[in-house]
C-alpha positions as CSV (number, residue, x, y, z in Angstrom):
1,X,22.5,-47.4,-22.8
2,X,20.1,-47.5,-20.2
3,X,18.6,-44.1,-18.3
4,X,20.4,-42.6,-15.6
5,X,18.3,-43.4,-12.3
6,X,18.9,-43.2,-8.9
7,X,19.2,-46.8,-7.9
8,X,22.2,-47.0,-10.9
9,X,24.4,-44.4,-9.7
10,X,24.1,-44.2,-5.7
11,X,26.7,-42.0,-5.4
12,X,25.4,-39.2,-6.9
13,X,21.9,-40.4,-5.5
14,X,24.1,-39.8,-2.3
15,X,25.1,-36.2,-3.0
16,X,21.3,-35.3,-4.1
17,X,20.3,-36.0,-0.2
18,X,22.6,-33.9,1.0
19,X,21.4,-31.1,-0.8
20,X,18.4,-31.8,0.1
21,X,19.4,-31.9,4.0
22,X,20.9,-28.5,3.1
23,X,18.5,-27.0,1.6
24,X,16.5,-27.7,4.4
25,X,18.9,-26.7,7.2
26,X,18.7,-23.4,5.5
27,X,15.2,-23.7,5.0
28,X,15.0,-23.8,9.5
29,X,17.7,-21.3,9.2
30,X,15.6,-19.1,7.5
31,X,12.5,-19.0,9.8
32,X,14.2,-17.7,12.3
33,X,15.6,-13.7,12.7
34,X,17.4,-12.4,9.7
35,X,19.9,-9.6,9.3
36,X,19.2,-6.5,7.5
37,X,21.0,-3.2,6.5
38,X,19.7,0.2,5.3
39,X,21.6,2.9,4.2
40,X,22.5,6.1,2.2
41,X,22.7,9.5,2.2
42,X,20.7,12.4,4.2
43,X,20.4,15.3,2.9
44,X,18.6,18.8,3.2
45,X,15.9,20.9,0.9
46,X,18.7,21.8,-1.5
47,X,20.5,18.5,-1.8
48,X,22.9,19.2,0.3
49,X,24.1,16.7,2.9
50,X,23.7,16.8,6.2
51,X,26.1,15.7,8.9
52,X,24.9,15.1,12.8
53,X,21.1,13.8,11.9
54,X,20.4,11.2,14.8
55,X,18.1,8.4,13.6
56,X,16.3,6.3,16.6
57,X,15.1,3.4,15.4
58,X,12.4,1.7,17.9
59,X,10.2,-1.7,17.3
60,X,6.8,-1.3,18.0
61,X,6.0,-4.8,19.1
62,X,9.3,-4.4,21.5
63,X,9.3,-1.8,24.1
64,X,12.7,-2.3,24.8
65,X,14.3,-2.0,21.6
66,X,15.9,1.2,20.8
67,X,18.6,1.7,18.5
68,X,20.5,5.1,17.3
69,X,22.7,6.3,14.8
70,X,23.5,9.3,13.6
71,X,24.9,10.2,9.9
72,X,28.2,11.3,9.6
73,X,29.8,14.8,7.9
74,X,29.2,13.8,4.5
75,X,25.4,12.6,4.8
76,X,26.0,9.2,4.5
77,X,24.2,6.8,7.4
78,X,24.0,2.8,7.8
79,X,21.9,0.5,9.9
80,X,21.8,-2.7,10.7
81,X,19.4,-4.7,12.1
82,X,19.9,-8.2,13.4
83,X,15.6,-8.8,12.4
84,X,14.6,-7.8,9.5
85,X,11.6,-9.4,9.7
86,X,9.4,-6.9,11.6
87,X,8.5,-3.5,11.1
88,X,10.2,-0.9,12.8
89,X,9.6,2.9,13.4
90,X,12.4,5.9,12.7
91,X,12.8,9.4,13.6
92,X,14.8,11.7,12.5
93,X,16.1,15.0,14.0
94,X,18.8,17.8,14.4
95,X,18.9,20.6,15.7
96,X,17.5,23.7,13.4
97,X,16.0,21.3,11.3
98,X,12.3,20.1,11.4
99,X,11.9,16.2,13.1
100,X,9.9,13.4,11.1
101,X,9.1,10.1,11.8
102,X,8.4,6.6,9.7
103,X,6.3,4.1,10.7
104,X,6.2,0.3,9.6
105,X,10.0,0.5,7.5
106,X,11.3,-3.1,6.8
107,X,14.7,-3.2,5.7
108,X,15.2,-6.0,3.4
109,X,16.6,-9.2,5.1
110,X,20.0,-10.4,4.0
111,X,20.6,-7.4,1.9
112,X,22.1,-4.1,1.8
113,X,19.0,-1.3,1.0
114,X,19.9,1.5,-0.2
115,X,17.4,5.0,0.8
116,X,18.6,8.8,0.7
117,X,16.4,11.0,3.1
118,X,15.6,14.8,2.9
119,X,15.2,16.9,6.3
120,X,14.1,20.2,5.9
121,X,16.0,23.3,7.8
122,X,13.3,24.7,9.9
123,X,13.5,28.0,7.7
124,X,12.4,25.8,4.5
125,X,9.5,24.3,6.4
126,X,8.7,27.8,7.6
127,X,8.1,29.2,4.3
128,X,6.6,25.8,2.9
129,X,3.9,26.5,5.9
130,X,3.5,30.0,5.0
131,X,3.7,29.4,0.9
132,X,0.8,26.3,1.8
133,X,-2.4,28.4,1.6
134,X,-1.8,30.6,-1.9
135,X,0.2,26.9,-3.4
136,X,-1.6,25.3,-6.5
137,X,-3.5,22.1,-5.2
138,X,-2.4,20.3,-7.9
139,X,1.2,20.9,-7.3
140,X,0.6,20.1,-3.5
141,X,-1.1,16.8,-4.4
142,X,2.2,15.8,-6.2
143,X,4.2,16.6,-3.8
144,X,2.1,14.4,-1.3
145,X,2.0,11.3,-4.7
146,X,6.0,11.4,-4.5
147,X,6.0,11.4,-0.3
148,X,3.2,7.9,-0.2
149,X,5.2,6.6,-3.2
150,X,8.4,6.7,-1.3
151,X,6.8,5.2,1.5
152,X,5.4,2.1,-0.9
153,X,9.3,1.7,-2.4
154,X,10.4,1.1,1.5
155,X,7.7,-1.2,1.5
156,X,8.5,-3.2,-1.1
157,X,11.9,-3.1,-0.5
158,X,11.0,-4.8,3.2
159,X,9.0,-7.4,1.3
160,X,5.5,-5.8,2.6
161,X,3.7,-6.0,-0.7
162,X,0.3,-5.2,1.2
163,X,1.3,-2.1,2.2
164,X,3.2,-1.3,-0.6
165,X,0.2,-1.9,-3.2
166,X,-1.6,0.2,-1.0
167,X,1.1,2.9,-0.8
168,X,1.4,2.7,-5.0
169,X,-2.6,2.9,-5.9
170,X,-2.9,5.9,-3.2
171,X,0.0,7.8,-4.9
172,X,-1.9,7.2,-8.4
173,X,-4.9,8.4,-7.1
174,X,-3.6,11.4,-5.9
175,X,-1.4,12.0,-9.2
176,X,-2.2,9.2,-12.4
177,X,0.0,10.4,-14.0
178,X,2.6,9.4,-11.7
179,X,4.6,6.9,-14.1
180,X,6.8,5.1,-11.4
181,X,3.8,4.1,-9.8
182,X,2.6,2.0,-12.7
183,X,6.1,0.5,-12.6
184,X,6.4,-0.7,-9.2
185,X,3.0,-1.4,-9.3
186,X,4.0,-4.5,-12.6
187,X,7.0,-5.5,-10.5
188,X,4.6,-5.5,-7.0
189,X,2.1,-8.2,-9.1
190,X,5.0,-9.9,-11.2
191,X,5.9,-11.1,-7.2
192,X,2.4,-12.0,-6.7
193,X,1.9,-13.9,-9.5
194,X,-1.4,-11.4,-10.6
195,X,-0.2,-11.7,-14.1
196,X,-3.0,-9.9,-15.6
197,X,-2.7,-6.8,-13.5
198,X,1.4,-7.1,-13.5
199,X,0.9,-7.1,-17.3
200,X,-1.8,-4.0,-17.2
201,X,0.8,-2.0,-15.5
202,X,3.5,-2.5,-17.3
203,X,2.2,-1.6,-20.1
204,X,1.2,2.2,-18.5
205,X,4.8,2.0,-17.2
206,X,6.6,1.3,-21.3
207,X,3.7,4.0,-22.7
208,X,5.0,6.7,-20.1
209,X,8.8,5.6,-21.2
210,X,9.5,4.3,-17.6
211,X,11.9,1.8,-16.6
212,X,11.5,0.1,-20.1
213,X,13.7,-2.4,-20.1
214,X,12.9,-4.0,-16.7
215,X,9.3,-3.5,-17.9
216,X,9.5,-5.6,-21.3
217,X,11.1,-8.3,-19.0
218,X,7.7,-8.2,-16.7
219,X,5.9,-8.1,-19.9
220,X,7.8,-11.4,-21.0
221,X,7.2,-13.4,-18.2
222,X,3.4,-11.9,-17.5
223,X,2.4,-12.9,-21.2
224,X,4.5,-15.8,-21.0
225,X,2.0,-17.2,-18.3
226,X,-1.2,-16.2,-19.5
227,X,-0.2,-18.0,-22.6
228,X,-0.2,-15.0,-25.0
229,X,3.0,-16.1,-27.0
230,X,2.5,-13.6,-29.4
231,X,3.0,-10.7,-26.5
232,X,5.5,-12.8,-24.9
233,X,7.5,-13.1,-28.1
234,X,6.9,-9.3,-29.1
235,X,8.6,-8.6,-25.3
236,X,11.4,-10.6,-25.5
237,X,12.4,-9.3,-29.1
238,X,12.5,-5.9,-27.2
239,X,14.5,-7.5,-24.7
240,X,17.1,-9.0,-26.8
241,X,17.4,-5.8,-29.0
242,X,18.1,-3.6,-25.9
243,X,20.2,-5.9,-23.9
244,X,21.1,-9.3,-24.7
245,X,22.7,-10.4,-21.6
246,X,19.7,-9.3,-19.4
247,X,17.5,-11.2,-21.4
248,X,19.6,-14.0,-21.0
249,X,19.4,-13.7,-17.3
250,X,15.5,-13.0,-17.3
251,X,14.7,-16.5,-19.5
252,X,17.4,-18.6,-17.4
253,X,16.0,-17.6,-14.1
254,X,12.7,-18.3,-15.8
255,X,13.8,-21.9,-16.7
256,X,15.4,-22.6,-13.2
257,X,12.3,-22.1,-11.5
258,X,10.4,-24.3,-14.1
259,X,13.3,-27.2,-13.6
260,X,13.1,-26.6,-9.6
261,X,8.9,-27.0,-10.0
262,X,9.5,-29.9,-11.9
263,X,8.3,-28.6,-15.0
264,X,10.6,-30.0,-17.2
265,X,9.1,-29.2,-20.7
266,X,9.2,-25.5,-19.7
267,X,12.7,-25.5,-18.6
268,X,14.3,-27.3,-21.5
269,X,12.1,-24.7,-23.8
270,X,13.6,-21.6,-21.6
271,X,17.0,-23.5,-21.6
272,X,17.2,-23.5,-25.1
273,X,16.0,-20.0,-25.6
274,X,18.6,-19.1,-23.5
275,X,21.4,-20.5,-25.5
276,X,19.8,-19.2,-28.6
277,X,20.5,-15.7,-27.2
278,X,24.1,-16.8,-25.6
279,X,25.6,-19.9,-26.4
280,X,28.5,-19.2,-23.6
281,X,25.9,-19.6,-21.0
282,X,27.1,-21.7,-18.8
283,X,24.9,-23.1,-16.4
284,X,22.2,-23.0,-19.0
285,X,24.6,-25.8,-20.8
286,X,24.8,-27.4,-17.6
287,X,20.8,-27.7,-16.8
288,X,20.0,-28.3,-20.2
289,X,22.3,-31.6,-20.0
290,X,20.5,-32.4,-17.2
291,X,17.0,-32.0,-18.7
292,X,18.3,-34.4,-21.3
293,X,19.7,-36.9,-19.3
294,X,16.0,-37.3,-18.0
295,X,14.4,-37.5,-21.7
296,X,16.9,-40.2,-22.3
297,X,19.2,-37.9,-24.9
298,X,22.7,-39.6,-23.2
299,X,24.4,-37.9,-26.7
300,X,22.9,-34.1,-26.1
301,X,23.3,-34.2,-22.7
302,X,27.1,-34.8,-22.7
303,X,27.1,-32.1,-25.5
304,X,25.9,-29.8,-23.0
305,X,27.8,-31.1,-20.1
306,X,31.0,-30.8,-21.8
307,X,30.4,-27.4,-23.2
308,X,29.7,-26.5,-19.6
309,X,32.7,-27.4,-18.1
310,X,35.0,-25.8,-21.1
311,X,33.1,-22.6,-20.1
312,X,32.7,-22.9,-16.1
313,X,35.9,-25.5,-15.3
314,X,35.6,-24.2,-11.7
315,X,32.0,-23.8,-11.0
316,X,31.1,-25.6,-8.0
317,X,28.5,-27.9,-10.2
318,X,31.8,-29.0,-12.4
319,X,32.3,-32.1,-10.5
320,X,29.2,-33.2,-10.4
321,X,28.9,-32.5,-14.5
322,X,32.6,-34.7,-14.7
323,X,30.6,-37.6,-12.2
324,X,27.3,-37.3,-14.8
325,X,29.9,-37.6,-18.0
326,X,31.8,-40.5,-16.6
327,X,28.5,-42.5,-16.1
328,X,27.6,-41.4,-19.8
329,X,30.8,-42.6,-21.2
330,X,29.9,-45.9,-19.0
């Protein structure tokens, strides 16, 4: 039987371009404004919520952009912005309670972020003032770690990995022993690609017993690039042990984005781990068959392709799997 090729099968050569128009049709969509919501819970110096709070939210580059809310009895707020892609400013007030602001926030576009606030009573930030001179520095300079390592989380969250980084080293600088830090930092530089540094810092996170889990998965895919196979390994063993499924997830995205860089070696390697963890996995079944149809493997790729659609009958990839098996059955 002969390789599946374009030219051979127009049809499905046909439904390929439009993805591809889709894709980019979204692609345009995507460079222009995009939603954004914030939300949670305000609350006061005990952890108490606090009803009534009004929350301005202005755009710096905008002068005429102001927007308010207030949250309601129980604490809770929500915002939404119709551009998430710029930085905008927030204060905060009530009355009997002490006003602050934030500067540079980015809400995270097409999601729902959530972030609890604390507004002191102006008694609390009374005594804070007076208890300020006789307070231990040390315990002062933690306080001020958490406040710039909040700060970097909102960062993040908004996509600004510049100021977050920034945000994250200040906050260890101020308190190294600051555990989080190290973790956000691994997941900061897993986005960048710095897998050396993403790698560094996970490791301070796992030795502090922070965030573990998440952390062996940055490991994975950290030593996984720098070619150290033995680490790599080591991680996802850790993985698996802890939680099967989520190391599923972690090698099939892993393989996707190998099969969408066309990368094809990579994927089927990642695809196969994958099913070696969970054989039920259904689109890994599904990409898998198509790796094969590529390497000319017509007999594993309809292995894979039905196994698919026994597990997935209605996933929106099912016809195109029936269209792929009827060609292979050709």
């Amino acid at each position: 039987m002969k390789r599946h090729t374009t030219r051979q099968h127009p049809r499905l050569a046909l439904q390929l371009l439009l993805v591809a128009a889709l894709v980019l049709g979204l692609a345009a969509t995507a460079s222009a404004q995009l939603p954004g919501t914030l939300f949670g819970v305000i609350q006061d110096e005990n952890g108490e919520p606090v009803g009534g709070v009004k929350i301005v939210i202005t755009d710096p580059e905008r002068a005429d952009f102001v927007q308010e809310e207030t949250s309601d009895k129980r604490g809770r707020y929500r915002i939404f912005v119709t551009n998430a892609t710029v930085p905008y400013s927030f204060k905060f007030s009530k009355e009997g309670y002490q006003q602050f602001e934030l500067n540079g926030v980015k809400i995270g576009a097409r999601q729902d972020t959530r972030r609890n606030f604390t507004i002191k009573s102006l008694e609390a930030a009374a005594a804070d003032a007076q208890a300020a001179g006789t307070a231990d520095p040390a315990e002062i300079a933690k306080g001020a770690a958490t406040e710039i390592y909040n700060q970097g989380v909102m960062a993040l969250n908004g996509g600004d990995l510049d100021t977050a980084e920034a945000a994250f080293l200040e906050a260890l600088d101020k308190q190294a022993d600051l555990a989080l830090a190290h973790a956000a930092l691994a997941r900061l530089y897993l986005r960048q690609e710095s897998w050396a540094k993403a790698a560094e810092q996970a490791e301070l996170a796992v030795a502090a017993d922070v965030d573990v889990d998440s952390m062996q998965q940055v490991l994975y895919s950290s030593y996984s690039a720098l070619g150290d196979s033995e680490k790599a390994d080591a991680a996802l063993k850790k993985m698996q042990a802890a939680n099967p499924e989520a190391a599923s997830v972690n090698l099939y995205n892993e393989a996707a984005d190998a099969y969408n860089n066309g990368d094809m070696a990579t994927a089927k390697d990642g695809l196969t781990r994958v099913l070696s963890v969970d054989p039920d996995h259904a689109k890994a079944n599904y990409m898998l068959g198509l790796v094969l149809i590529g390497e000319g493997d017509n007999a594993g790729a309809k292995t894979h392709l039905e196994r698919f659609l026994e597990l997935a009958p209605d996933d929106p990839d099912a016809a195109t799997a029936q269209e792929m098996l009827q060609y292979l059955d050709g």
